[in-house]
C-alpha positions as CSV (number, residue, x, y, z in Angstrom):
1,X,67.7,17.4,18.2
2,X,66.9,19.8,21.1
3,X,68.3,19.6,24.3
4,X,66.0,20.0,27.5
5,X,68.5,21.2,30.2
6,X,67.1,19.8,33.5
7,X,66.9,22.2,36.5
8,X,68.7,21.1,39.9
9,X,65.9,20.6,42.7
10,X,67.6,21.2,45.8
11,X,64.6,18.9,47.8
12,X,66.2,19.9,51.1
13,X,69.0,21.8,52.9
14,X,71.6,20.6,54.6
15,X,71.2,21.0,58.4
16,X,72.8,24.8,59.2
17,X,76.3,24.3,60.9
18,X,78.3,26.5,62.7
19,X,80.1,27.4,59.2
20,X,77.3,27.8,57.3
21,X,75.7,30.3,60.4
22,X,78.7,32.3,60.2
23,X,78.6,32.9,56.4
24,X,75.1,34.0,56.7
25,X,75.9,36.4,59.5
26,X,78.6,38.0,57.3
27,X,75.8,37.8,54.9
28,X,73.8,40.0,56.6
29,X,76.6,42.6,57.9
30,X,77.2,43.4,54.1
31,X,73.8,43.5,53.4
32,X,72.8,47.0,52.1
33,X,69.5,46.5,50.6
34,X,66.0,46.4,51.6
35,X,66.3,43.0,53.8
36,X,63.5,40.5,53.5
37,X,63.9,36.7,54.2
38,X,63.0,35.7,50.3
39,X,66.1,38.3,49.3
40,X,68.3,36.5,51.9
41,X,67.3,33.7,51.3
42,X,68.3,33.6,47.7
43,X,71.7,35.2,48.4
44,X,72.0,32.2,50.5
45,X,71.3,30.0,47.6
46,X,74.1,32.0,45.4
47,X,76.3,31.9,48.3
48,X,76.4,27.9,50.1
49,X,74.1,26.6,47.1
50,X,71.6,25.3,49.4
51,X,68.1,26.4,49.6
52,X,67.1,26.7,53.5
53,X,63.5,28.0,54.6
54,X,63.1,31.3,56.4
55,X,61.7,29.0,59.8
56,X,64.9,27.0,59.5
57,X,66.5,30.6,59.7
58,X,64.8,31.8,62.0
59,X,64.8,28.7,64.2
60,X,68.3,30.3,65.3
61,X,68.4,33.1,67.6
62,X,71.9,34.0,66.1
63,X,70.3,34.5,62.8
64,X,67.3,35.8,63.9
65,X,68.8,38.8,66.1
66,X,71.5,39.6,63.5
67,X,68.5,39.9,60.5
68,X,66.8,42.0,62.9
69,X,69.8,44.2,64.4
70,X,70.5,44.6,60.5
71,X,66.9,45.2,59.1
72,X,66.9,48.4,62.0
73,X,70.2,49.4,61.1
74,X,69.1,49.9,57.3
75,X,65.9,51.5,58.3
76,X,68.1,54.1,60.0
77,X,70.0,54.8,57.2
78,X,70.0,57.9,54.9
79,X,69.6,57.0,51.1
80,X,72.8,57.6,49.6
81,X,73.5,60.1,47.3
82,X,73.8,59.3,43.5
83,X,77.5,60.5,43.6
84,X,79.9,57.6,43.1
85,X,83.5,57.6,43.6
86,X,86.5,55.8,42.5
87,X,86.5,52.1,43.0
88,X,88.4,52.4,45.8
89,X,86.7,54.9,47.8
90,X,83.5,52.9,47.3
91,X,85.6,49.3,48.3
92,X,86.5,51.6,51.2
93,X,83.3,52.8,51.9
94,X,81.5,49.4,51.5
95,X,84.0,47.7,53.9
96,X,83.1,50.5,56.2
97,X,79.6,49.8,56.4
98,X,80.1,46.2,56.7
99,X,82.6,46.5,59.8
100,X,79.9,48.9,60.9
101,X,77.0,46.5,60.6
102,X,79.4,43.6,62.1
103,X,79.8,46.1,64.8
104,X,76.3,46.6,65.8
105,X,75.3,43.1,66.2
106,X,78.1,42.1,67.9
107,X,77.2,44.9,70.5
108,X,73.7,43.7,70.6
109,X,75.1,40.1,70.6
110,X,77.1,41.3,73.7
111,X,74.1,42.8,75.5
112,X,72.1,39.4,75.3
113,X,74.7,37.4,76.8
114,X,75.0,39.8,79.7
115,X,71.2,40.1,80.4
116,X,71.7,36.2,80.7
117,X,74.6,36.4,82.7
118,X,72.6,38.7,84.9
119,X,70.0,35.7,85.2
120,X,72.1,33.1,85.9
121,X,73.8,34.7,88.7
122,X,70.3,35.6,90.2
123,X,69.5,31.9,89.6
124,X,72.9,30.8,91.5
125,X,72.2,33.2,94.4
126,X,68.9,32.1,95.2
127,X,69.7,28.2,95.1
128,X,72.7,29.3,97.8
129,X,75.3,28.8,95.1
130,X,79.1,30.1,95.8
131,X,81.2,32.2,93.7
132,X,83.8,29.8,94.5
133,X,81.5,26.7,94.1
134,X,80.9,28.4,90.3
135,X,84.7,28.7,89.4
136,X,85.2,25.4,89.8
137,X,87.5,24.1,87.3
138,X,85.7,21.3,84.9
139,X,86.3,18.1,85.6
140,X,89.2,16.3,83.3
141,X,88.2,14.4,80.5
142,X,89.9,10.6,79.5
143,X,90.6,11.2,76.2
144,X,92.3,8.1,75.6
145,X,91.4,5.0,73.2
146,X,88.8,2.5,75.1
147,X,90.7,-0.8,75.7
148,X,88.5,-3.5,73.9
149,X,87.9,-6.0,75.9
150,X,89.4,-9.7,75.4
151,X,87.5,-12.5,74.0
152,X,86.5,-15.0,76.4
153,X,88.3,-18.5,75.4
154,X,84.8,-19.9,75.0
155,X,83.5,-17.5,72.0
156,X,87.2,-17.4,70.7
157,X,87.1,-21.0,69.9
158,X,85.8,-22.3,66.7
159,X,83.4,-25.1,66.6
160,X,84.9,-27.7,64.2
161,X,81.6,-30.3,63.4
């Protein structure tokens, strides 16, 4: 008798959480490859074991600005030499690059939010908003359990026919 194995059909990912964003970006700063969406995608797949679609990636501008800040920073970069060294000079090396790559994006990361920091506080200005106004504390949240209300002695009692 032969065996057929059967083949795991992933029909759908699951939807991308903040987790499974994070391991993708630290994905990408160890990437040192030529980067294309079908190569990430399938580290993807070896890493979470869930097959997502390169426009569910790219839906989030997280992912989307760290593929690209690393597809430029590997375009940039000199083909290494043949040489290799001991195991951990090239550990050494390769966590170099990674903190290198994690370094870039979160600089780029940085810039983004302060061009849209510069917009908001444009926006504020012009509508005649206050720096004080803006620090405002946020209002406190009731955290506590919602009292259930009590049944009213009419549905509490129990029609005996």
């Amino acid at each position: 008798m032969t065996r057929i194995a059967k083949k795991r059909v992933i029909r759908r990912g699951k939807n991308l959480t903040d987790d499974a964003i994070e391991q993708i970006v630290g994905i990408l700063d160890g990437w040192t490859e030529k980067l294309t969406w079908e190569a990430l995608i399938e580290a993807i797949v070896v890493r979470l074991h869930c097959r997502y679609t390169r426009q569910a990636l790219h839906k989030h501008v997280c992912l989307r600005e760290a593929y690209a800040v690393r597809r430029a920073a590997l375009g940039k970069q000199k083909v290494a030499s043949g040489r290799r060294g001991s195991g951990a000079l090239t550990d050494a090396l390769a966590r170099i690059a990674r903190l290198d790559a994690e370094n870039q994006r979160l600089e780029e990361e940085n810039r983004r939010l302060l061009e849209q920091f510069v917009v908001w506080a444009y926006n504020a200005h012009t509508r005649g908003l206050t720096k004080q106004f803006l620090s405002q504390p946020l209002p406190h949240v009731d955290r506590g359990q919602t009292l259930t209300m009590p049944r009213s002695p009419r549905t509490a009692k129990r029609r005996h026919d």
